[in-house]
PyMOL commands that place a pseudoatom at each C-alpha (Angstrom):
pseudoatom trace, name=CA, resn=UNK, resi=1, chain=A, elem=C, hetatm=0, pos=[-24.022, 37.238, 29.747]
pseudoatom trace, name=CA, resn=UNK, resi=2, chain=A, elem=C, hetatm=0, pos=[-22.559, 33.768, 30.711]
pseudoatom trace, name=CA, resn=UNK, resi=3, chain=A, elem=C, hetatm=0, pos=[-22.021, 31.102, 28.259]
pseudoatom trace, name=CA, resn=UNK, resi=4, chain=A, elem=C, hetatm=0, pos=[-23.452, 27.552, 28.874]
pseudoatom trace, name=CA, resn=UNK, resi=5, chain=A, elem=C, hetatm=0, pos=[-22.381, 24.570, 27.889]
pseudoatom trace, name=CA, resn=UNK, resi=6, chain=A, elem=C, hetatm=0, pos=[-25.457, 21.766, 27.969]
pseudoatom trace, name=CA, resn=UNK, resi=7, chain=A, elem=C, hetatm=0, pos=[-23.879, 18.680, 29.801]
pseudoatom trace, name=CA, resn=UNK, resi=8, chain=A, elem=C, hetatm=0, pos=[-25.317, 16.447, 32.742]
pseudoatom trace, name=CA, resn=UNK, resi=9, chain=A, elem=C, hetatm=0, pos=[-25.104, 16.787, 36.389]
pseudoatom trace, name=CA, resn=UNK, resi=10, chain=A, elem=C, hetatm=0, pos=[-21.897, 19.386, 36.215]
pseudoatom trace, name=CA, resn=UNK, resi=11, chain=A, elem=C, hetatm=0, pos=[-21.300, 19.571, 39.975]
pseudoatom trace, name=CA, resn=UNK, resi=12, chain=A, elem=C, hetatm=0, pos=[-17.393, 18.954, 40.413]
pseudoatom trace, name=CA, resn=UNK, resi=13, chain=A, elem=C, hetatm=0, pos=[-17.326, 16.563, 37.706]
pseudoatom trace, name=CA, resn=UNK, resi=14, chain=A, elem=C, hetatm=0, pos=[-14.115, 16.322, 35.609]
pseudoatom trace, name=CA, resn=UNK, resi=15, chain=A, elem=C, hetatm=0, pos=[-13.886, 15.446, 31.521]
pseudoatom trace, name=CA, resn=UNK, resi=16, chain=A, elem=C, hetatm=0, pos=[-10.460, 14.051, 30.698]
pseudoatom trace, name=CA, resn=UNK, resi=17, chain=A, elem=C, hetatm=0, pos=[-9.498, 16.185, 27.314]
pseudoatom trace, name=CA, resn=UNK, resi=18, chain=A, elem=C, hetatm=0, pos=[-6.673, 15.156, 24.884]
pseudoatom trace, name=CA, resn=UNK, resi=19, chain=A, elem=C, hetatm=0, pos=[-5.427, 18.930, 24.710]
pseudoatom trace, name=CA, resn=UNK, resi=20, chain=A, elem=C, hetatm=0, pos=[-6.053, 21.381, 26.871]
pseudoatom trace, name=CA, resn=UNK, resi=21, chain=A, elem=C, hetatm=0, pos=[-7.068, 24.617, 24.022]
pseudoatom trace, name=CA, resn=UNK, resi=22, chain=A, elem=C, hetatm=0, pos=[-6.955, 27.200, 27.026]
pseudoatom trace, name=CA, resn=UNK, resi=23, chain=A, elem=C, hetatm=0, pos=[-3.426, 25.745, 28.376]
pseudoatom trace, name=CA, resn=UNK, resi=24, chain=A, elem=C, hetatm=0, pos=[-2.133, 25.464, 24.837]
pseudoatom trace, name=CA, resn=UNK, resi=25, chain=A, elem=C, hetatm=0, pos=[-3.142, 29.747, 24.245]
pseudoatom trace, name=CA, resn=UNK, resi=26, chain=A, elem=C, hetatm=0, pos=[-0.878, 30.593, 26.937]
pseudoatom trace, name=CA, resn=UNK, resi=27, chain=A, elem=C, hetatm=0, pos=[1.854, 28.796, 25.649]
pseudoatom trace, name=CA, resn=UNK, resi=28, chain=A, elem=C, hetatm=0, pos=[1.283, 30.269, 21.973]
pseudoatom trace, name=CA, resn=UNK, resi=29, chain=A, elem=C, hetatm=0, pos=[1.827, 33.506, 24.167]
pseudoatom trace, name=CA, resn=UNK, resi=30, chain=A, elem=C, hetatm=0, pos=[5.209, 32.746, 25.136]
pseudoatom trace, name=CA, resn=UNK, resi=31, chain=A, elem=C, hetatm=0, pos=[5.847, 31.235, 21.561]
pseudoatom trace, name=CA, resn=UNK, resi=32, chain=A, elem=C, hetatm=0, pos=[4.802, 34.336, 20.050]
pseudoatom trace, name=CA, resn=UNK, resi=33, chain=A, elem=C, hetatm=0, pos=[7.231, 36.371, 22.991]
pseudoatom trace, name=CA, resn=UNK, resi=34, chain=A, elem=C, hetatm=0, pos=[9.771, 33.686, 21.595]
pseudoatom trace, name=CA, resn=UNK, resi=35, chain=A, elem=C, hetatm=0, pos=[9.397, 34.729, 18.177]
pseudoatom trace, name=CA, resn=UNK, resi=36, chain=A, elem=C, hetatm=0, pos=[9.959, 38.483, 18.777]
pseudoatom trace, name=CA, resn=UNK, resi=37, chain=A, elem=C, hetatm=0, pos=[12.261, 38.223, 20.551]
pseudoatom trace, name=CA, resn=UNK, resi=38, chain=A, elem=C, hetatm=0, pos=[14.789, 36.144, 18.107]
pseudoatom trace, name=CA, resn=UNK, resi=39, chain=A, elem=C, hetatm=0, pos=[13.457, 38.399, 14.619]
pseudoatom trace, name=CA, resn=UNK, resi=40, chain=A, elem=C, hetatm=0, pos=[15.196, 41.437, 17.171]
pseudoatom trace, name=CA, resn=UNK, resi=41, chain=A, elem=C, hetatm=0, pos=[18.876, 41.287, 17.602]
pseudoatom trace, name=CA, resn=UNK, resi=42, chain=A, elem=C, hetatm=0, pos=[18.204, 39.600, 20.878]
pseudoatom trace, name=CA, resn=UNK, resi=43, chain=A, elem=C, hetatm=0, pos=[21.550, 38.769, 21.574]
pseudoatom trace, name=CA, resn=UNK, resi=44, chain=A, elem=C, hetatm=0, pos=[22.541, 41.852, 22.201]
pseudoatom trace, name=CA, resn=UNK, resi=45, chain=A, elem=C, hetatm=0, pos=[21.528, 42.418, 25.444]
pseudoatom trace, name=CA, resn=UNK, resi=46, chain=A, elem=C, hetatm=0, pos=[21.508, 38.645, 25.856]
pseudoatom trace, name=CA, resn=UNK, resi=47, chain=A, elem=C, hetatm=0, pos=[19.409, 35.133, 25.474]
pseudoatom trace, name=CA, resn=UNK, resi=48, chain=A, elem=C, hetatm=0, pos=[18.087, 35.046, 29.085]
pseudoatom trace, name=CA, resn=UNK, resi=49, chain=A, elem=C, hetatm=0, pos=[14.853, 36.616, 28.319]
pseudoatom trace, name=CA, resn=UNK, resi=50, chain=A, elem=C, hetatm=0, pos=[14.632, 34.480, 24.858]
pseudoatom trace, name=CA, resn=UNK, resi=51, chain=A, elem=C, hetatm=0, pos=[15.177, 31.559, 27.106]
pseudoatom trace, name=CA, resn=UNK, resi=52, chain=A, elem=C, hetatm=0, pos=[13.115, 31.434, 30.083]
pseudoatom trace, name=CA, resn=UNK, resi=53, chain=A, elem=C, hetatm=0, pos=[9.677, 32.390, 27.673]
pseudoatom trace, name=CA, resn=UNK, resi=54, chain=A, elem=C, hetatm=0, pos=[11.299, 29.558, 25.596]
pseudoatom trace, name=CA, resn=UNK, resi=55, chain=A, elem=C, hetatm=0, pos=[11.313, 27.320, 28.302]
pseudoatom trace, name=CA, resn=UNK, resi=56, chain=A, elem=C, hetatm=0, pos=[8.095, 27.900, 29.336]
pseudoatom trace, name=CA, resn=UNK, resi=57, chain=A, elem=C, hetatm=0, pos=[6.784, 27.546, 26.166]
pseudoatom trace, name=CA, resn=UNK, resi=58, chain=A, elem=C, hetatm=0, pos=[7.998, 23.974, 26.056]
pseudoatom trace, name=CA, resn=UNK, resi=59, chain=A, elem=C, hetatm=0, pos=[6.516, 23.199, 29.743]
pseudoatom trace, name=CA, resn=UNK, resi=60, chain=A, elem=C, hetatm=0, pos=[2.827, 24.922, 28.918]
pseudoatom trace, name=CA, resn=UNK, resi=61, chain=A, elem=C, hetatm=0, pos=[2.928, 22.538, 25.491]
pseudoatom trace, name=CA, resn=UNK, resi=62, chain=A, elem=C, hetatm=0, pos=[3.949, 19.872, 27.571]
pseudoatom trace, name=CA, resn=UNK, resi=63, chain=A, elem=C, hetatm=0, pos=[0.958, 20.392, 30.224]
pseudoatom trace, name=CA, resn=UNK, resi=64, chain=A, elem=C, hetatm=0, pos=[-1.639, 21.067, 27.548]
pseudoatom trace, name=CA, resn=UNK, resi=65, chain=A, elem=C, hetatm=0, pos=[-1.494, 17.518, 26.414]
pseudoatom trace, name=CA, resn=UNK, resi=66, chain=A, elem=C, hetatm=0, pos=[-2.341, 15.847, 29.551]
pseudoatom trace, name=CA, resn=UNK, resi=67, chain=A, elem=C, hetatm=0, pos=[-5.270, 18.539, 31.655]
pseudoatom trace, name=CA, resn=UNK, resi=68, chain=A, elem=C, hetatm=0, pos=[-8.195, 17.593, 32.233]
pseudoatom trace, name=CA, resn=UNK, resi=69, chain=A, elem=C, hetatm=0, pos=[-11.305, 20.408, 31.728]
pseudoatom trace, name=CA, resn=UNK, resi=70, chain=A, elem=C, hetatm=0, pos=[-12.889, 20.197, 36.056]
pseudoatom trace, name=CA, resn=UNK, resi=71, chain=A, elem=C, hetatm=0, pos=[-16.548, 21.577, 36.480]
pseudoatom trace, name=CA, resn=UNK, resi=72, chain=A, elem=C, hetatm=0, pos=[-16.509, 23.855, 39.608]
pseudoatom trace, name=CA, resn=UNK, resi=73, chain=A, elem=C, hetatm=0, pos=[-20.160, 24.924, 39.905]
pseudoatom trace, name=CA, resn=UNK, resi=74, chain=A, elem=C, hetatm=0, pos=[-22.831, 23.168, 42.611]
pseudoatom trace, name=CA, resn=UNK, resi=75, chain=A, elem=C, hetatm=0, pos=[-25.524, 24.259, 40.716]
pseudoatom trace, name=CA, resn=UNK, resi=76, chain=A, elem=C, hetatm=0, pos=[-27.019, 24.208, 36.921]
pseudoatom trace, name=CA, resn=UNK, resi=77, chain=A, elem=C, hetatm=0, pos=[-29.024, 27.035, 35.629]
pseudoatom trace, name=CA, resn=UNK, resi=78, chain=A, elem=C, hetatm=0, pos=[-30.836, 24.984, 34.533]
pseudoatom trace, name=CA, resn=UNK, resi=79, chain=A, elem=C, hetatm=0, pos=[-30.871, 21.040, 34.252]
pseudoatom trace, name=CA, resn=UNK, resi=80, chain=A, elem=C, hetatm=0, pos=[-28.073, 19.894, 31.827]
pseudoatom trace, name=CA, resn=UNK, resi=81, chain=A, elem=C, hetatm=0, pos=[-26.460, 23.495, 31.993]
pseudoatom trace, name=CA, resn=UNK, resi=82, chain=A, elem=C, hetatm=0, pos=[-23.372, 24.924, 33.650]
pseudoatom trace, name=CA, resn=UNK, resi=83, chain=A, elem=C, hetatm=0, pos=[-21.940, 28.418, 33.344]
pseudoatom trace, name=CA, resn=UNK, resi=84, chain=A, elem=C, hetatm=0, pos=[-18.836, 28.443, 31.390]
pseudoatom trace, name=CA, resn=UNK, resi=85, chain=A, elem=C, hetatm=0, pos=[-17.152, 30.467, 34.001]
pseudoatom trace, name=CA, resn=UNK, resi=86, chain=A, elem=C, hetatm=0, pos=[-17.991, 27.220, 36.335]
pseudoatom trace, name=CA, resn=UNK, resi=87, chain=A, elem=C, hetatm=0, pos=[-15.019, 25.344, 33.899]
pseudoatom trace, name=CA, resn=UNK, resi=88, chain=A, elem=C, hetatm=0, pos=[-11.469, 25.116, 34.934]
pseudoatom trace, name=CA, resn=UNK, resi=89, chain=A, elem=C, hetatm=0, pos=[-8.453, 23.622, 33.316]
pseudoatom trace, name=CA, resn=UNK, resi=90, chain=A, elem=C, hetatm=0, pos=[-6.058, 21.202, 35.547]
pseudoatom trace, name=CA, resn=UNK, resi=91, chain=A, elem=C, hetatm=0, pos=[-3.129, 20.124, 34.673]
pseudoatom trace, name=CA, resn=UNK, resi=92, chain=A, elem=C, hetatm=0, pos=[-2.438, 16.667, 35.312]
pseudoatom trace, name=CA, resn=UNK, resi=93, chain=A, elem=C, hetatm=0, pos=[1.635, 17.174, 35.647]
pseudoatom trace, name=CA, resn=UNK, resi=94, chain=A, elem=C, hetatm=0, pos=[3.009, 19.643, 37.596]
pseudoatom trace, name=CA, resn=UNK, resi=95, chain=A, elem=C, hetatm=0, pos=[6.446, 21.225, 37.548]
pseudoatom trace, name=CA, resn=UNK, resi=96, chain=A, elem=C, hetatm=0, pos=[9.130, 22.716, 35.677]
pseudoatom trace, name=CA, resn=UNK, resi=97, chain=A, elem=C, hetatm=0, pos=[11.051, 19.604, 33.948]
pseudoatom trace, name=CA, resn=UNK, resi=98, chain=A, elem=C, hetatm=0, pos=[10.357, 18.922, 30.339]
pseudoatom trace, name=CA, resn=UNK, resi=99, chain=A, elem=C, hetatm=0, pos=[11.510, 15.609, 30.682]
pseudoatom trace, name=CA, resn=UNK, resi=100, chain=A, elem=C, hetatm=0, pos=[9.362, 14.775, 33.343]
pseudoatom trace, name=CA, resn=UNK, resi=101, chain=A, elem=C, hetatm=0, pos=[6.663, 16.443, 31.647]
pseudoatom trace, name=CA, resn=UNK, resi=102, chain=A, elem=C, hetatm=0, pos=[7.063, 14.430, 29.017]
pseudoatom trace, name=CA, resn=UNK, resi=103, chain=A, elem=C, hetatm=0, pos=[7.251, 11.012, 30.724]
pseudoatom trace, name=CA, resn=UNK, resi=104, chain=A, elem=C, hetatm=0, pos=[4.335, 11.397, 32.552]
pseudoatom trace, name=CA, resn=UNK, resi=105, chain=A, elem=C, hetatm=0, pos=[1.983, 11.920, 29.169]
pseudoatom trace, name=CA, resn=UNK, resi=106, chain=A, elem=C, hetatm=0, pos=[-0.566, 9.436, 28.557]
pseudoatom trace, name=CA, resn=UNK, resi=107, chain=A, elem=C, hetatm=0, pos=[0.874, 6.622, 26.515]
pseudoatom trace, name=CA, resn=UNK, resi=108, chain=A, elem=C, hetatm=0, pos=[-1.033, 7.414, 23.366]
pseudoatom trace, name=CA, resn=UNK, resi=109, chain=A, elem=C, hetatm=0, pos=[-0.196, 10.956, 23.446]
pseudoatom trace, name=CA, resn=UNK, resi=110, chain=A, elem=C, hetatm=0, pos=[3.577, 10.214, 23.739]
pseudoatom trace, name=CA, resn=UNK, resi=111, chain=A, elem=C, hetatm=0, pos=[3.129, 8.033, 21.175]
pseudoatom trace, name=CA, resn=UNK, resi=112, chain=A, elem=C, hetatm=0, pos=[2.222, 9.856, 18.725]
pseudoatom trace, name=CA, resn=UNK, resi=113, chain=A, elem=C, hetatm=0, pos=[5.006, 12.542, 19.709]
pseudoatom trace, name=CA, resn=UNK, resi=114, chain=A, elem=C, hetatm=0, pos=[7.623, 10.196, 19.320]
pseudoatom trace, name=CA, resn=UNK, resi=115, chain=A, elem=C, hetatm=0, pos=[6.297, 8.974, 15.909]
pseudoatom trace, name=CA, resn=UNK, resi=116, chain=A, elem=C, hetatm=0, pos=[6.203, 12.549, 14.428]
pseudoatom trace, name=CA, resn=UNK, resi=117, chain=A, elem=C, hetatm=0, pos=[9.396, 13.672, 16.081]
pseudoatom trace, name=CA, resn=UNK, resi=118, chain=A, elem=C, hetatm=0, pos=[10.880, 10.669, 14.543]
pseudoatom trace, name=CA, resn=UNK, resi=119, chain=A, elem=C, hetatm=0, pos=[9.664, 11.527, 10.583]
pseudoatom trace, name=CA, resn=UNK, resi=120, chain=A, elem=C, hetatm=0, pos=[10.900, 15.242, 11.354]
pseudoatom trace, name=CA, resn=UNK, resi=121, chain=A, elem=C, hetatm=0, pos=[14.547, 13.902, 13.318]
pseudoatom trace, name=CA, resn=UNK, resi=122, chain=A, elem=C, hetatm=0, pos=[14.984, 10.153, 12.225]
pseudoatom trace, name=CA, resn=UNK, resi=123, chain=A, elem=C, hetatm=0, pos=[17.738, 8.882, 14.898]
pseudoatom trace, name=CA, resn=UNK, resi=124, chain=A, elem=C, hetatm=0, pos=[17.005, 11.432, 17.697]
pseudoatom trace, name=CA, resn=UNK, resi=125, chain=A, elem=C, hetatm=0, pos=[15.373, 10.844, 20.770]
pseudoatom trace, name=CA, resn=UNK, resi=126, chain=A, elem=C, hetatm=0, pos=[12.671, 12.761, 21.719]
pseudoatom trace, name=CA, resn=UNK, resi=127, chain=A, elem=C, hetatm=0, pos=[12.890, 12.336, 25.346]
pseudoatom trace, name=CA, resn=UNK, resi=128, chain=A, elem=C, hetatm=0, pos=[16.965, 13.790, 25.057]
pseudoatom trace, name=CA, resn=UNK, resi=129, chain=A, elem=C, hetatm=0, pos=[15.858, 16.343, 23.177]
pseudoatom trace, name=CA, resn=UNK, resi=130, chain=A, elem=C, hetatm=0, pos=[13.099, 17.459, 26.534]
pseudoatom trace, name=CA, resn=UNK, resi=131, chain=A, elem=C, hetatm=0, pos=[15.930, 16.678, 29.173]
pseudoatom trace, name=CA, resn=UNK, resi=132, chain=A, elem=C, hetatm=0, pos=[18.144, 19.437, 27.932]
pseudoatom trace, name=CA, resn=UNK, resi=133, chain=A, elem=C, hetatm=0, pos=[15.843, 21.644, 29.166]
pseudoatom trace, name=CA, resn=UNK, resi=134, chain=A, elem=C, hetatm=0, pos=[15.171, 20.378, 32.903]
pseudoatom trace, name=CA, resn=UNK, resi=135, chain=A, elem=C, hetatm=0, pos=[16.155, 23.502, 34.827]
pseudoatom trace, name=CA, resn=UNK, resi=136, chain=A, elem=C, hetatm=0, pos=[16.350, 26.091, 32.624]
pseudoatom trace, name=CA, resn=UNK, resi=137, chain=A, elem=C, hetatm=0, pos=[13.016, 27.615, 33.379]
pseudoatom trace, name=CA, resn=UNK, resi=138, chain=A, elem=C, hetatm=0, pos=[14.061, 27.726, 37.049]
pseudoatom trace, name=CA, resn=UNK, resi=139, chain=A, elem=C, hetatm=0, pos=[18.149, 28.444, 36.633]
pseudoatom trace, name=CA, resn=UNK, resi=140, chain=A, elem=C, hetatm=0, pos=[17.490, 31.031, 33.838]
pseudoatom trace, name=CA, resn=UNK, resi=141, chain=A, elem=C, hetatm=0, pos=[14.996, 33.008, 35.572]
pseudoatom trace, name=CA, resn=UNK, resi=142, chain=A, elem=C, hetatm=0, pos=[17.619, 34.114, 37.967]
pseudoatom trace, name=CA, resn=UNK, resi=143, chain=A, elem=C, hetatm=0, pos=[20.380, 34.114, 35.934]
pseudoatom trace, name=CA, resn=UNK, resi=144, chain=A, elem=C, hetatm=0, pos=[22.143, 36.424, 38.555]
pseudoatom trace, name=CA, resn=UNK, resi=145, chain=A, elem=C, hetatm=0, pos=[21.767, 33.370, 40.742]
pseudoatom trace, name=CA, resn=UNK, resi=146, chain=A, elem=C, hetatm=0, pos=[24.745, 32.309, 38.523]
pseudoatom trace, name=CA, resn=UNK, resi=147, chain=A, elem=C, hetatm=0, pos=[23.304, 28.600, 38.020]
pseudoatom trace, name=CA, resn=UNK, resi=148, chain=A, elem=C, hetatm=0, pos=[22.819, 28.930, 34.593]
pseudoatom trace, name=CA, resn=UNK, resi=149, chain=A, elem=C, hetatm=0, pos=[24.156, 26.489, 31.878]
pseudoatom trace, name=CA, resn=UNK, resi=150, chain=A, elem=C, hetatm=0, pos=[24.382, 26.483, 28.172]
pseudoatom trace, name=CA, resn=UNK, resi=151, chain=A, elem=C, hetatm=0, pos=[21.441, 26.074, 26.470]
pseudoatom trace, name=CA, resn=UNK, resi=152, chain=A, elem=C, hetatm=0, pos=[21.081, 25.525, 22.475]
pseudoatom trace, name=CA, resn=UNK, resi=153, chain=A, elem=C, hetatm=0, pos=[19.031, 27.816, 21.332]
pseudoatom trace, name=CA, resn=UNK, resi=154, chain=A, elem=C, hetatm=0, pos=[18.633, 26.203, 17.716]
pseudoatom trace, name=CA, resn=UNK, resi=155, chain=A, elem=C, hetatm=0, pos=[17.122, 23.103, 19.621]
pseudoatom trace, name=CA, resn=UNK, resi=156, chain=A, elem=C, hetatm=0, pos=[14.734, 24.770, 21.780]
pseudoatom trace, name=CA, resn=UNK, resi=157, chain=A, elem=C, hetatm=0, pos=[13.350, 26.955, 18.607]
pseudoatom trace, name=CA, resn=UNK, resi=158, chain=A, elem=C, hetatm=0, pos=[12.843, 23.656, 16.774]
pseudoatom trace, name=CA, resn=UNK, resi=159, chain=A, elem=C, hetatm=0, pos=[11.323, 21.995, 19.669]
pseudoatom trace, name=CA, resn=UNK, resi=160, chain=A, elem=C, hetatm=0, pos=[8.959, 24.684, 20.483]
pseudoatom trace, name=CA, resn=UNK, resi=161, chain=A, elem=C, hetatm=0, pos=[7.847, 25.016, 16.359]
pseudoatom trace, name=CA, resn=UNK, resi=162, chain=A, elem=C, hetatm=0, pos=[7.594, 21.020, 16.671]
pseudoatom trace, name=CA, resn=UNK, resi=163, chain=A, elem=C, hetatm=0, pos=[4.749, 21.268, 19.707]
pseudoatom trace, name=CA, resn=UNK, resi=164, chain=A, elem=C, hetatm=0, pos=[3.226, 24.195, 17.906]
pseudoatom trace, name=CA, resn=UNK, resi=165, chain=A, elem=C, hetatm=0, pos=[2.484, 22.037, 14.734]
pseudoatom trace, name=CA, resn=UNK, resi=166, chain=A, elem=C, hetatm=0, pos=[1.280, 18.887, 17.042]
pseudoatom trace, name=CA, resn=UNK, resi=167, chain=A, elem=C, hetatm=0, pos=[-0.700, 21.354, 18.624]
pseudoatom trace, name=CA, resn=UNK, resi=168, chain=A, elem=C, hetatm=0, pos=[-2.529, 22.895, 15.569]
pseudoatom trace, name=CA, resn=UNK, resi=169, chain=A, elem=C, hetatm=0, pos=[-3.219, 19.265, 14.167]
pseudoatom trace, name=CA, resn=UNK, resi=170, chain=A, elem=C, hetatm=0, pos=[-4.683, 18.304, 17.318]
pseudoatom trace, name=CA, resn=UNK, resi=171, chain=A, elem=C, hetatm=0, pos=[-6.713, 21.630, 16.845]
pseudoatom trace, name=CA, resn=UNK, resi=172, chain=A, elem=C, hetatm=0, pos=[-7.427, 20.117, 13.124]
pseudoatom trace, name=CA, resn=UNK, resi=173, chain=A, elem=C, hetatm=0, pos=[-8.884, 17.345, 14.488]
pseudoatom trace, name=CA, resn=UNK, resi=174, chain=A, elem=C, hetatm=0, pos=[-11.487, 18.635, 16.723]
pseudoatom trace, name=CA, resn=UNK, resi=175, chain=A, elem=C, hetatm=0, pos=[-9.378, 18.063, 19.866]
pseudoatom trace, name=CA, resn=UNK, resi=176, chain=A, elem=C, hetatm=0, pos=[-8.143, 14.868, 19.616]
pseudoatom trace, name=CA, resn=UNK, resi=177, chain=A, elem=C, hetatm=0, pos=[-4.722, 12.921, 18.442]
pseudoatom trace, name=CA, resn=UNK, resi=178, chain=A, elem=C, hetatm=0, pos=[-4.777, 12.225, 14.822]
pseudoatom trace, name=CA, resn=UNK, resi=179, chain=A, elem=C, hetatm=0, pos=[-4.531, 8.522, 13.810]
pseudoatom trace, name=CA, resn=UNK, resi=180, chain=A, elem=C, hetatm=0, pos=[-2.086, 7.455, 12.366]
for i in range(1, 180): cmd.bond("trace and resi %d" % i, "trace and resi %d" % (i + 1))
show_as sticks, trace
zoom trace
């Protein structure tokens, strides 16, 4: 049985959302890999694995607050009705860098990041704290590569819980940025 959501003319017509709830699932995924991963004594056998699902973490976060939900289907089944499996999520930013990620968030949205990071880490810079991870998605990956550079862990934890929590107020708020 399909599920239906009852909104106009659906064929390829796209809804701009504020957070993207089946972009921000996967990336709760790699949060929760995250998580495992540091309770274990990770280190072990070594960060790499700790820090590539960390990374990506940070980038899915990222790309869940700027998609878009697209309706696929050419047809209703019946006037005002799409199939739910006629709904895709598209990410408005592609790529790998956090930083660029980040600067290409609506306004609002970074906004409101930048206010919150700023009550949790008065005199840091949000934007600093997303560059230290350009490239470590990609460079970490294939560590063997040898292009690998320090990363600090304690950062990337905190930023990762830090989306999590903007995430689950969004999710508070039926979808949408809380006022301030």
């Amino acid at each position: 049985m399909s599920k239906t959501l009852g909104i106009g003319n659906m064929s390829n017509l796209e809804i701009n959302e504020v957070q993207s709830s089946s972009v921000r699932h996967v990336a709760r995924q790699f949060k929760w890999t995250v998580d495992t991963l540091y309770s274990q004594s990770w280190s072990a056998e070594g960060p790499a694995s700790l820090i590539v699902n960390g990374a990506l973490s940070i980038e899915l976060y990222l790309k869940s607050f700027n998609a878009q939900m697209v309706f696929k289907g050419e047809y209703e089944i019946e006037p005002g009705v799409v199939g739910y499996e006629d709904v895709v999520t598209e990410v408005l930013s592609k790529g790998h860098q956090p930083s660029e990620l980040y600067r290409n968030l609506p306004k609002y949205t970074k906004d409101w990041l930048v206010h919150q990071f700023e009550k949790e880490h008065p005199g840091y810079d949000l934007g600093h704290w997303f560059s230290q991870f350009d490239g470590v998605f990609i460079n970490w990956r294939y560590l063997y590569e040898g292009n690998v550079s320090r990363v600090p862990v304690t950062d990337l934890l905190d930023l990762i819980a830090f989306l999590e929590r903007r995430s689950q107020e969004i999710e508070e708020n039926n979808g949408a940025i809380p006022k301030r």
